[in-house]
Backbone as CSV, one residue per row, in Angstrom:
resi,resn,N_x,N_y,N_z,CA_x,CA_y,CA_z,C_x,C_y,C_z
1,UNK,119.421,102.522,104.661,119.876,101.172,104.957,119.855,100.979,106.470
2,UNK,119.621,100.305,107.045,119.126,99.714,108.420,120.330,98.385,108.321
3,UNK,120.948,99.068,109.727,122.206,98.157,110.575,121.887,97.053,111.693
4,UNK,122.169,96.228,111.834,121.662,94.870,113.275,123.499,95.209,113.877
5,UNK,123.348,95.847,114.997,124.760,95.248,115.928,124.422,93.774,116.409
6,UNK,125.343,93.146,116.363,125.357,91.822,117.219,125.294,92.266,118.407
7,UNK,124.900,91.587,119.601,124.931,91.469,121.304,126.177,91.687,121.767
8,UNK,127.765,91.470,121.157,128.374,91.220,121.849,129.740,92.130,121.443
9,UNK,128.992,93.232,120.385,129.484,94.322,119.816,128.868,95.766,120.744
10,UNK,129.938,96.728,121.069,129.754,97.360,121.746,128.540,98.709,121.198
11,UNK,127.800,99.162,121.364,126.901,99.874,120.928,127.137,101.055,120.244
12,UNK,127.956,101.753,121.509,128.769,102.943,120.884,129.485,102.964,119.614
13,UNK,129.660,101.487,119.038,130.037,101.719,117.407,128.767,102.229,116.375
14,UNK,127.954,102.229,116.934,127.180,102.921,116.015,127.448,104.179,115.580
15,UNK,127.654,104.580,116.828,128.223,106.629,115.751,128.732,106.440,114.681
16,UNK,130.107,105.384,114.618,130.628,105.662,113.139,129.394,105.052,111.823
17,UNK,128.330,104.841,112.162,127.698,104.722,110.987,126.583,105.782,111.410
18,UNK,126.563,106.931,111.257,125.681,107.976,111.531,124.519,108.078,110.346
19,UNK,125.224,108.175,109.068,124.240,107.892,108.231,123.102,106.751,107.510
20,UNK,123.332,106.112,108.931,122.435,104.463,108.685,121.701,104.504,109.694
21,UNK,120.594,104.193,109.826,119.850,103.468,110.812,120.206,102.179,111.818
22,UNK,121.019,102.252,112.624,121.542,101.317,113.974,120.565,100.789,114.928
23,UNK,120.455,99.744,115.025,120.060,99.351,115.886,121.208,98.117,116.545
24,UNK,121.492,98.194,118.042,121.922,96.754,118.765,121.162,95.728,118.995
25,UNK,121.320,94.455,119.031,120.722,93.295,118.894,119.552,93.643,120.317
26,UNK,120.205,93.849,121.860,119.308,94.215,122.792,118.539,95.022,122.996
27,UNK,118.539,96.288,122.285,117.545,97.252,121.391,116.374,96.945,121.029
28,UNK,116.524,95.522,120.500,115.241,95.067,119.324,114.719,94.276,120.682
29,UNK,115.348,93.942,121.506,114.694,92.646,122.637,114.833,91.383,122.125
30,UNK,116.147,90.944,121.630,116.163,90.118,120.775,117.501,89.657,121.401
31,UNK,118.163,89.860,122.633,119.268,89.338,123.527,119.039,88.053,123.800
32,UNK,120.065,87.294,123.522,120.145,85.962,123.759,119.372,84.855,123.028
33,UNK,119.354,85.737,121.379,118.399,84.599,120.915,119.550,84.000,119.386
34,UNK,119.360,83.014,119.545,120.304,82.082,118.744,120.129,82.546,117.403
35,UNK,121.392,81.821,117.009,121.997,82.759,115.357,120.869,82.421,114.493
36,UNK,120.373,81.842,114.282,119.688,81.084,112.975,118.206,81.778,113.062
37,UNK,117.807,81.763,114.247,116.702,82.849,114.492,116.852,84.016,114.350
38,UNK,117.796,84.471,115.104,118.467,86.066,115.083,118.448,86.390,113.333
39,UNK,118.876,85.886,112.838,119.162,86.078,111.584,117.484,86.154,110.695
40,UNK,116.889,85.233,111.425,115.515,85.320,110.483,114.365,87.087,110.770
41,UNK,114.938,86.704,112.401,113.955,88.108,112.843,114.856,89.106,112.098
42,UNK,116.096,89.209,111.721,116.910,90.502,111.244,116.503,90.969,109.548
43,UNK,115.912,89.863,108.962,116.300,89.706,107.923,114.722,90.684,107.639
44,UNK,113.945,90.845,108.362,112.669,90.977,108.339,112.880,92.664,108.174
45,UNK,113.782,93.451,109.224,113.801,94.531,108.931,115.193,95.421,109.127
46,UNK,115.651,94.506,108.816,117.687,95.103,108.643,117.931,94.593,106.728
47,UNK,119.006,95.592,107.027,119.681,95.075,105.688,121.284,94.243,105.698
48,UNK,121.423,94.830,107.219,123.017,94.083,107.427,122.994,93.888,108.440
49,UNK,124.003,92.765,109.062,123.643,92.433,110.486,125.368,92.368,110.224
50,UNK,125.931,93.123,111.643,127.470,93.124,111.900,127.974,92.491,112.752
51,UNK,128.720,91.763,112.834,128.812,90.511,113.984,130.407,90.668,114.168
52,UNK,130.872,89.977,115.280,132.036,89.580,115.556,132.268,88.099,115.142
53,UNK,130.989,87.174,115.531,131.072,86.050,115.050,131.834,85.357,114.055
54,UNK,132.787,84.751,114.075,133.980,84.282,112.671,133.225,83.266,112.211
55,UNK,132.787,82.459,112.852,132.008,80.917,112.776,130.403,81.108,112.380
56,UNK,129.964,82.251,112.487,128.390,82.504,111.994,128.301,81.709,110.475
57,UNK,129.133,81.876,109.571,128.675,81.483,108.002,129.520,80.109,107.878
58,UNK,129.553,79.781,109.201,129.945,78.044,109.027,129.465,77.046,109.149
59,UNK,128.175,78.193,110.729,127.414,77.218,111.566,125.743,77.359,110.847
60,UNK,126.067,78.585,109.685,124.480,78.922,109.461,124.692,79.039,107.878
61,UNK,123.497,78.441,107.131,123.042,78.607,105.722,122.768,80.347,105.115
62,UNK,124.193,81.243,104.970,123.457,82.464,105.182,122.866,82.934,103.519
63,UNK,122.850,81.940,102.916,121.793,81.875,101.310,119.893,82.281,101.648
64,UNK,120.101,81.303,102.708,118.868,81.187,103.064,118.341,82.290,104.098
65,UNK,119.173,83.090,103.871,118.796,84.379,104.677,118.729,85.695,104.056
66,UNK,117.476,86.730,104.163,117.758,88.324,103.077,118.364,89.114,103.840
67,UNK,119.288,88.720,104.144,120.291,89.621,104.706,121.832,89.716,104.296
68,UNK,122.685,90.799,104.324,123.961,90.536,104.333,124.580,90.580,105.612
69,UNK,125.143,90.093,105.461,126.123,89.621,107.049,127.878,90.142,107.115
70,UNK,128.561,91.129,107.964,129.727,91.688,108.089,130.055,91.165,109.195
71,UNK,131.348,90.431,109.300,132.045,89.738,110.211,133.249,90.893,110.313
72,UNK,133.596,91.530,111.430,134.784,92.278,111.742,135.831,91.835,112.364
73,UNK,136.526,91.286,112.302,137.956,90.716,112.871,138.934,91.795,113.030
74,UNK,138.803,91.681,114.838,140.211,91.897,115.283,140.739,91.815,116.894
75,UNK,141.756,91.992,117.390,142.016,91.679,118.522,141.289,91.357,119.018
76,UNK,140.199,92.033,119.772,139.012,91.551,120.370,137.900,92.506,119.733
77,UNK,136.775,91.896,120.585,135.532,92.836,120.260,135.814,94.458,121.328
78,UNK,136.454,94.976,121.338,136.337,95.831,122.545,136.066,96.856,121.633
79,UNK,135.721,98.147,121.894,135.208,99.498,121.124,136.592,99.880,120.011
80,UNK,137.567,99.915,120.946,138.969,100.787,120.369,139.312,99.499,119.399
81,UNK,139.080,98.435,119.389,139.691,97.516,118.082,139.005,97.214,117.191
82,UNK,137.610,97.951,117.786,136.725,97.827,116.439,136.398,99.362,115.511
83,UNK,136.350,100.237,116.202,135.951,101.194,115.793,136.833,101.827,114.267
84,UNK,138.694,100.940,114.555,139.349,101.109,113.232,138.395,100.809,111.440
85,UNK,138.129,99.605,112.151,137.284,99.069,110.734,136.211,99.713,110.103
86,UNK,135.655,101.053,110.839,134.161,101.492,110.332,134.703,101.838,109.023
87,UNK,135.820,102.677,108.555,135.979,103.258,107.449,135.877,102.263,106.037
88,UNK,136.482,100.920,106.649,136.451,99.770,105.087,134.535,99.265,105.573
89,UNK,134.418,98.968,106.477,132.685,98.923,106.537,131.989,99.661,105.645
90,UNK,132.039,100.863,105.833,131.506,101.979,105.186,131.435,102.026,103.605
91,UNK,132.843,101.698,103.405,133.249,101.299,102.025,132.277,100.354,101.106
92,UNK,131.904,98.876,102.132,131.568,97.659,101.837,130.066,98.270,101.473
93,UNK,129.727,98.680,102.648,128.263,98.882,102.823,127.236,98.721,101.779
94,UNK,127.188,99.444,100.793,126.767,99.752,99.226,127.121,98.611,98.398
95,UNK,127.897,97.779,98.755,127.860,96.975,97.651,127.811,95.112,98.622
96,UNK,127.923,94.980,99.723,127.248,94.234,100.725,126.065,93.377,99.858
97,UNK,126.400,92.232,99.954,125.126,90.923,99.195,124.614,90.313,100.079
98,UNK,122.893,90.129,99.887,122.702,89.917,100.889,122.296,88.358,100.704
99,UNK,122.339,86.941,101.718,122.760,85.689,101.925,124.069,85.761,101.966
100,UNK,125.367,86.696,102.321,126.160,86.629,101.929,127.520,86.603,103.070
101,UNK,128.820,86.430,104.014,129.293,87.006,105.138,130.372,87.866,103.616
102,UNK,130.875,88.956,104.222,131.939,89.566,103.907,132.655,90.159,105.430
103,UNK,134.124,89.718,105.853,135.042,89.733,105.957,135.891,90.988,106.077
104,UNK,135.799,92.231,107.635,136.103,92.867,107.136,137.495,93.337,108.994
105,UNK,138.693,92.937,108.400,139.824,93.134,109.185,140.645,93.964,109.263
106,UNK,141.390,94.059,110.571,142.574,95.238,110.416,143.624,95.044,109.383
């Protein structure tokens, strides 16, 4: 399974998904390119794209996208407030739909 970090997610969260294929959004050369695109180039060769974004599946049709989409909520995006959530991520991962956001908080 092949991971998309969002841009504005710190990179170093990738370790906690060791057994996935990671890539960060600036990785691909794909920094600074708007959601609706981002999402089309992701969909091409990710299976999940992980975002901080709360507003991504408000502002975007994510039906119309082959991807599943993980929104992580919490304090901020910083490493230490995200890195809690890998374990319910991990959880999700496998069963993750893809056109789909799932919702995953402290």
């Amino acid at each position: 399974m092949n991971l998309l970090l969002d841009e504005c997610i710190d990179r170093r969260l990738a370790r906690e998904f060791s057994d996935y294929d990671v890539k960060p959004v600036p990785q691909m050369g794909w920094a600074g390119i708007k959601d609706g695109q981002l999402l089309e180039l992701a969909a091409l060769e990710f299976d999940v794209f992980l975002t901080v974004d709360r507003n991504l599946a408000f502002q975007q049709n994510l039906p119309a996208f082959d991807i599943a989409v993980i929104v992580l909520q919490a304090s901020s995006n910083r490493l230490a407030d995200l890195k809690p959530l890998a374990p319910a991520v991990l959880a999700i991962l496998p069963t993750a739909m893809k056109g789909q956001a799932t919702i995953v908080s402290a």
